[in-house]
C-alpha distance (Angstrom), angle and dihedral (degrees) to the residues before:
residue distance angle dihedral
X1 . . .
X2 3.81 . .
X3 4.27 85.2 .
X4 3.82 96.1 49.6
X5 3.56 92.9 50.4
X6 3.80 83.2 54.4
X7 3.74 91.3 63.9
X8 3.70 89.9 52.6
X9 4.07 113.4 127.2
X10 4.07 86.3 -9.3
X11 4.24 112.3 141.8
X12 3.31 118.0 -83.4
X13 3.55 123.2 -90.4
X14 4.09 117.8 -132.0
X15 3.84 86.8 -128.9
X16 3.55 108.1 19.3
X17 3.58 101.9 48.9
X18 3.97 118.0 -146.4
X19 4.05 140.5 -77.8
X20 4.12 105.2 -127.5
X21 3.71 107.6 -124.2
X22 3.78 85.2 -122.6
X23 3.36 101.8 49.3
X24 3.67 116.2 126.4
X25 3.68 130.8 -129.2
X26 3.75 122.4 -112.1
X27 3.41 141.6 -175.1
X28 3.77 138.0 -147.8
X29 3.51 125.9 -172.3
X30 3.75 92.2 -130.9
X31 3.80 142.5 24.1
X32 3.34 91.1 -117.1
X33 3.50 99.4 55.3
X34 3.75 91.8 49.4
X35 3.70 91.4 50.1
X36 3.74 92.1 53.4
X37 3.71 87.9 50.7
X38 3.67 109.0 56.0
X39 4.34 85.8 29.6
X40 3.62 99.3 44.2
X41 3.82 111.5 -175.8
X42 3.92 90.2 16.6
X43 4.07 112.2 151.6
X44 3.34 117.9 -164.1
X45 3.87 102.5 -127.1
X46 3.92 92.3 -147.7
X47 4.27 92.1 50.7
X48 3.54 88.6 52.3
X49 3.34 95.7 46.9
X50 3.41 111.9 40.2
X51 4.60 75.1 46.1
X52 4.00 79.8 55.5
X53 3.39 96.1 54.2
X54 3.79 113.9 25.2
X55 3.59 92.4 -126.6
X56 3.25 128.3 152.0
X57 3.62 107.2 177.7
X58 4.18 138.3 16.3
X59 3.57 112.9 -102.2
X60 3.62 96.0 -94.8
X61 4.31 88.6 58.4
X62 3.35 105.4 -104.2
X63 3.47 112.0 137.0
X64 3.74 118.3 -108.1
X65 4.30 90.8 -147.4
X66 3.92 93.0 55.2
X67 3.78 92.9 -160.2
X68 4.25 81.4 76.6
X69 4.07 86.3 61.1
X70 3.52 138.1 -64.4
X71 4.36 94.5 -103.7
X72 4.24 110.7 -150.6
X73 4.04 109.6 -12.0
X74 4.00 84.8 -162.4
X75 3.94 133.2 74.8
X76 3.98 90.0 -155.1
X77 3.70 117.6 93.1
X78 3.21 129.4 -179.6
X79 4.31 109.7 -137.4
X80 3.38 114.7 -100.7
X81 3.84 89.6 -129.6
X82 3.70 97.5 66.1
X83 3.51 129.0 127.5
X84 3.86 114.0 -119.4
X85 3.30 108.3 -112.0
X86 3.89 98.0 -148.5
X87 3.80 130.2 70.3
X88 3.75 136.9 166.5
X89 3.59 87.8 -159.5
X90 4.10 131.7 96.0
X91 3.81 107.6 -82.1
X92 4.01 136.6 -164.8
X93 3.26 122.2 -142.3
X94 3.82 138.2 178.2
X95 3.90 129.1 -153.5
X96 3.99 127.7 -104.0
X97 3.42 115.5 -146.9
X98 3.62 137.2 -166.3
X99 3.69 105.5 -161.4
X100 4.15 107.9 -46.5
X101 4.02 77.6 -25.2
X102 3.52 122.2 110.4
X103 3.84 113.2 -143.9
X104 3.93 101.4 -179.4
X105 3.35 145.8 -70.3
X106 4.22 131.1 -61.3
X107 3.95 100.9 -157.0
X108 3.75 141.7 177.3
X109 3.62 139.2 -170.3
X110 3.68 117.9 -111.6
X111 3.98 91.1 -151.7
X112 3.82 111.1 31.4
X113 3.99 134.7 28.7
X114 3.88 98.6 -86.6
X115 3.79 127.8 129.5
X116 3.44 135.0 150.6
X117 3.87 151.2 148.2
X118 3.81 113.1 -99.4
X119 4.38 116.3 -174.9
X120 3.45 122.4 -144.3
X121 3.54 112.6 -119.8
X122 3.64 96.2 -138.9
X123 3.93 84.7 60.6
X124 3.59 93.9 66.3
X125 3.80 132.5 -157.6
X126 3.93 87.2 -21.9
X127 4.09 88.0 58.8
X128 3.97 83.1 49.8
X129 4.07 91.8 50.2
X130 3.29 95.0 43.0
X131 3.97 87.4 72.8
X132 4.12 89.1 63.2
X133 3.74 83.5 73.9
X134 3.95 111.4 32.6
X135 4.43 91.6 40.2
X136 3.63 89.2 60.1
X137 3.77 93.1 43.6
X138 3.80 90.3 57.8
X139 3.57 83.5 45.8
X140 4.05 93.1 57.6
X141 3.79 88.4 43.6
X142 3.62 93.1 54.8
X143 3.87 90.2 49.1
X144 4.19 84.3 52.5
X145 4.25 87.7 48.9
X146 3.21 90.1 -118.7
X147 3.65 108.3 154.1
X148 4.10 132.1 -116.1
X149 3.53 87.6 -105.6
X150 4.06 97.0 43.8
X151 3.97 88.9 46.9
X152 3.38 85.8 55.6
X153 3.86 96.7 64.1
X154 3.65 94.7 28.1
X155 4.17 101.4 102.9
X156 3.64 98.3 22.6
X157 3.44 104.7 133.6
X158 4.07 89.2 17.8
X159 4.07 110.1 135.4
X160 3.42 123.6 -81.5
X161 3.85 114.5 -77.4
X162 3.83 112.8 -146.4
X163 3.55 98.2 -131.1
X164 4.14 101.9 8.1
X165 3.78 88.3 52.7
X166 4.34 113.7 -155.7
X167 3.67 137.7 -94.7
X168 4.26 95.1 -121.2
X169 3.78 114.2 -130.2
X170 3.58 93.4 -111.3
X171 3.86 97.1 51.2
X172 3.46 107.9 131.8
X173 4.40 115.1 -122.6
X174 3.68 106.3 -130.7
X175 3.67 139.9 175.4
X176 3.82 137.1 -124.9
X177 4.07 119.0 -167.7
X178 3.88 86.8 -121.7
X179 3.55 144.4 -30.0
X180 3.75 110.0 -76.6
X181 4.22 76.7 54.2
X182 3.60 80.9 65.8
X183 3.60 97.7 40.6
X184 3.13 88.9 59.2
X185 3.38 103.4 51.8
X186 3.74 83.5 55.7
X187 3.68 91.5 57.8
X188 3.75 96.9 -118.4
């Protein structure tokens, strides 16, 4: 209260407007009874709308009345058809090569519904770019229902991808006792 009564019989503000020195203080025994005082005839466009059109939430789920929850707080989404790209499981895995390169690793589990791309480390930023080309294939495969295993051998012996690289047709499918094997193989 003290900070309102500072405003009291200050200049007017271009956008703010002004407290009269005389003006008296009120009460109301509830914000929205004060607000429908000094707005009378206000409508809150998002009451009536949301009254309008029985909705309780925007399409992505976030509740319209945000005391119900605040829904996703993020406009990325992963797709719902992608592979997870952890496994405690035993996985295969062949090598992507650039050239005599290799890039890094296209892997699946042999027990559970994880695939992935994994760089080498010694292979740089071109091992890391080289997953903007084989993460969205195993993406597309999962949208086909292929599974981990089948993505796996889908492009091997596909042409060479400039920046993806290729799994050559003679590349040989192998198998490492779990992923951190793998990782380490990769020297991360």
């Amino acid at each position: 209260m003290e900070a309102l009564c500072r405003w009291k019989g200050a200049p007017e503000d271009p956008e703010g407007g002004r407290i009269a020195a005389d003006a008296p203080e009120q009460e109301a025994p509830s914000l929205e009874s004060s607000e429908r005082r000094v707005n009378p005839g206000y409508v809150d466009p998002l009451k009536d709308f949301s009254d309008q059109h029985e909705m309780t939430t925007w399409t992505d789920g976030t509740p319209i009345d945000r005391s119900r929850g605040w829904g996703p707080l993020t406009p990325w989404k992963l797709p719902d058809t992608d592979f997870p790209a952890v496994t405690v499981a035993a996985v295969r895995y062949l090598p992507v090569t650039r050239g005599d390169v290799v890039l890094g690793y296209l892997w699946a589990s042999v027990a559970d519904d994880a695939a992935y791309y994994m760089k080498r480390a010694d292979a740089g930023s071109d091992g890391f770019n080289a997953g903007g080309i084989w993460v969205p294939r195993l993406r597309e495969a999962a949208d086909e229902g292929l599974t981990p295993l089948q993505a796996l051998r889908k492009w091997k012996g596909a042409p060479e991808d400039p920046r993806g690289g290729a799994i050559k047709a003679d590349a040989q499918e192998q198998e490492a006792p779990s992923l951190d094997a793998l990782k380490e193989l990769a020297g991360q």
